[in-house]
Every structure is written in structure tokens, then in C-alpha cells.
N, C-alpha and C positions, 0 to 999 in steps of 0.2 A: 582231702577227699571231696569229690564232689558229685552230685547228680544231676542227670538230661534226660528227657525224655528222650526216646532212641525207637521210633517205628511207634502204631498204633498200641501195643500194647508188652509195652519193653519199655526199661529204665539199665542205662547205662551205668553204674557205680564206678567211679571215676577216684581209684587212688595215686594221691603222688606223694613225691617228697622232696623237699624244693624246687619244685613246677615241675620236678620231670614225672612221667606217667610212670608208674612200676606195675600197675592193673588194671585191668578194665573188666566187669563182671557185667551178663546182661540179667536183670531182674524180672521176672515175669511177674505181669499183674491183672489182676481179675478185668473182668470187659467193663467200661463204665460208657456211659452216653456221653461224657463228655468229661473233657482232661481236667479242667478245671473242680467239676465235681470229684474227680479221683485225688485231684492235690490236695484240697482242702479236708477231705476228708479224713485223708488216711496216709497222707503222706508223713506227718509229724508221729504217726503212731504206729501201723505196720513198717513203711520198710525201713526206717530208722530203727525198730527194735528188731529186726530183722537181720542187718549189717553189726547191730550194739552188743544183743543178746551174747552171744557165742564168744566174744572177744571178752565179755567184762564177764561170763562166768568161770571163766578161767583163769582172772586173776584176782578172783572177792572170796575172802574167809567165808566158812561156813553159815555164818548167822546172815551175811548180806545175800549167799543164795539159798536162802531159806524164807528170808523176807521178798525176794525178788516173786517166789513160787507164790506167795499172798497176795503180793502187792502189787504186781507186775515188774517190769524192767526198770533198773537204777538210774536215775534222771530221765524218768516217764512225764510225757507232756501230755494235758489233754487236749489238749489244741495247739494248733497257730497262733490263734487272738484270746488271748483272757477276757476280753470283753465280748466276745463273741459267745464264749465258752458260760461264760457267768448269764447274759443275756438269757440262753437254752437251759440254765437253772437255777433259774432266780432264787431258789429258798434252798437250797446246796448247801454244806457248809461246807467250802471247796480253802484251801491252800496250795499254792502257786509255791512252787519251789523250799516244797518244806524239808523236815531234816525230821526223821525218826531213829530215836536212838533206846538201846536197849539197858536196862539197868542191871549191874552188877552187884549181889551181895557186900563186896566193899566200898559200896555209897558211889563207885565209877561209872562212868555212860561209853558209849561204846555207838557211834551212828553207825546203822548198820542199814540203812536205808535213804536217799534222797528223791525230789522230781514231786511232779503234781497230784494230787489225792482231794479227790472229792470223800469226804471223809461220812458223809449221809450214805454213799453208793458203799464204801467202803468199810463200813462198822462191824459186819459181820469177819472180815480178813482180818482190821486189825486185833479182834479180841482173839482169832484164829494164832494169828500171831503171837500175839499172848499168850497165850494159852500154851502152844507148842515149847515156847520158850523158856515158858515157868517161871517168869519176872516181866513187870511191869515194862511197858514200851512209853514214848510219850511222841508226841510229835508236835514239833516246834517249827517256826516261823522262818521265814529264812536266815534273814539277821541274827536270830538266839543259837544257830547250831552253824555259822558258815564267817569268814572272813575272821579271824583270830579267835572263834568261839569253837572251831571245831572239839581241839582236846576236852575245853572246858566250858562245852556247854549250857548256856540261861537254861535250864532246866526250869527253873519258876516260873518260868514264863512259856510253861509247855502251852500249846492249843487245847489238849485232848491227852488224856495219860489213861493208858488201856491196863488193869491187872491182870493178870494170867485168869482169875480167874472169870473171866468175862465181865468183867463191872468196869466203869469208866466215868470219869469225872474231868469235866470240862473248867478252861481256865474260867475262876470268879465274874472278872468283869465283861468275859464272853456272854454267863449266863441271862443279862439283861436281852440278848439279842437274839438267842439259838433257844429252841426248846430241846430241852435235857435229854425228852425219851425217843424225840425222832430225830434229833439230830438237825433240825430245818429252822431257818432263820425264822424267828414270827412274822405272821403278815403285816404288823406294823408295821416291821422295818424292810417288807423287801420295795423293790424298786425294779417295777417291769418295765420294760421296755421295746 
């Protein structure tokens, strides 16, 4: 699948399947002054969850589109550049490609969630989350929930672990860096740019 810009304000959606075309969709998109400001802005967020949304709600169990309604879209980007991204909020406590997964009464995890989550923006969904769920959520790193950790996820090494009942406790050695009730790096340690 691919995308082009196609006229002033049309985007082509370009599907194939080994090089041959099987579609072509044209995409309509809001007026911007300039194409560059329309990529960067919202190209990695609207029409990607745009073309993603509908395809991957229709084949995620229950809890993943129930988290999606919180969380947004399953492998949600917030940008292009992490460092971009990071730059525009410096005292965030943001995770790039994290893994949220849900807890089961028999001690099992269950990700029912992945993608980007600025978790300061975010605190009030994932206790939402929580909450609707009625068991603990936690969300982990990429490493601790993805490449032979899916089944059995480092759950110890969650980021941020939400109770259903809106209370949350952050990992120990995070605590030196994030304050606990805003969720925001301390000014010590941020680094503007």
C-alpha cells in the first residue's frame, strides 16, 4: 500500500499485492497553506488511522476495541520524529511504542493495546480504561511486551500500572525523574531544546 499526493487536495491510497495495483482510493483532505505542513502534521495520525481504523476493528477481541475507544488507534504514532515529538513536550512522560496489557484474575496479561502514548496527556483514559475493565492495566516498554515477550510479558518492569480503581503507581526507578501527581518529568531533568 502506498500514498501520493494526487491534486491540491486529494491523496491517492495506493493498494497492491505484489506490485500489481488491486485499488486506488482518492482521500480528501482539509485545505492547508502548504503540503508540507499537511504531511507532517497529520499525515502519520489522520489518514493512516483513517485507512487502519476499520480494517483492524474488525479483527481485535473485544478489550483491544475497547481500549482503542480510550486510547485511540492500535499502533497510534504521535509523530513522524520522536525527537520532534519529545522537543514539543519536554516534561511529557511519553513511550514510543509501548505495549499495554490487561490483567487477568489468574495472574495472565493479555496486550490488548500497542503504539505511542504520551501518558501525562493520557492519565485520565488510561484509569478510564481501568476502570471500565475492572482489573489493573499496566503499560510497558517496548522490549518488556514485544519480540518473544508478547505471551509472557516483563510485567515488572511495567512503566505506569493503572488500578481499575483510578490509582496508579509508577515503575520505582522512574520515580527519581517523573513527579508522581502530574505525571511530568521534574525540571531537573528535562532538557529543552
Amino acid at each position: 500500500m502506498g500514498i501520493q499526493k494526487s491534486g491540491s487536495n486529494t491523496l491517492k491510497n495506493i493498494h497492491t499485492t505484489k506490485g500489481k495495483i488491486r485499488k486506488t482510493e482518492q482521500l480528501e483532505l482539509p485545505e492547508y497553506n502548504d503540503w508540507n505542513e499537511y504531511a507532517g502534521k497529520m499525515y502519520t495520525n489522520e489518514i493512516v488511522n483513517k485507512i487502519d481504523n476499520m480494517a483492524k476493528r474488525n479483527s481485535l477481541d473485544e478489550y483491544q476495541v475497547l481500549s482503542m475507544d480510550h486510547l485511540g488507534t492500535i499502533s497510534k504514532l504521535l509523530s513522524g520524529s520522536k525527537s520532534f515529538y519529545r522537543s514539543k513536550h519536554p516534561r511529557d512522560f511519553v513511550l514510543f511504542n509501548s505495549n499495554v496489557y490487561k490483567e487477568y484474575p489468574e495472574g495472565e496479561y493479555k496486550k490488548i493495546w500497542w503504539g505511542d502514548i504520551n501518558i501525562t496527556e493520557s492519565n485520565d483514559n488510561l484509569k478510564s480504561l481501568a476502570g471500565e475493565l475492572g482489573v489493573p492495566i499496566y503499560v510497558l516498554y517496548e522490549m518488556d511486551g514485544r519480540f518473544g515477550n508478547e505471551e509472557y510479558p516483563n510485567i515488572d518492569q511495567y512503566a505506569i500500572k493503572v488500578y481499575s480503581d483510578g490509582s496508579y503507581e509508577i515503575r520505582e526507578s522512574l520515580e527519581e525523574f517523573y513527579d508522581i501527581l502530574s505525571l511530568e518529568l521534574k525540571e531537573e531533568h528535562v532538557r529543552y531544546t
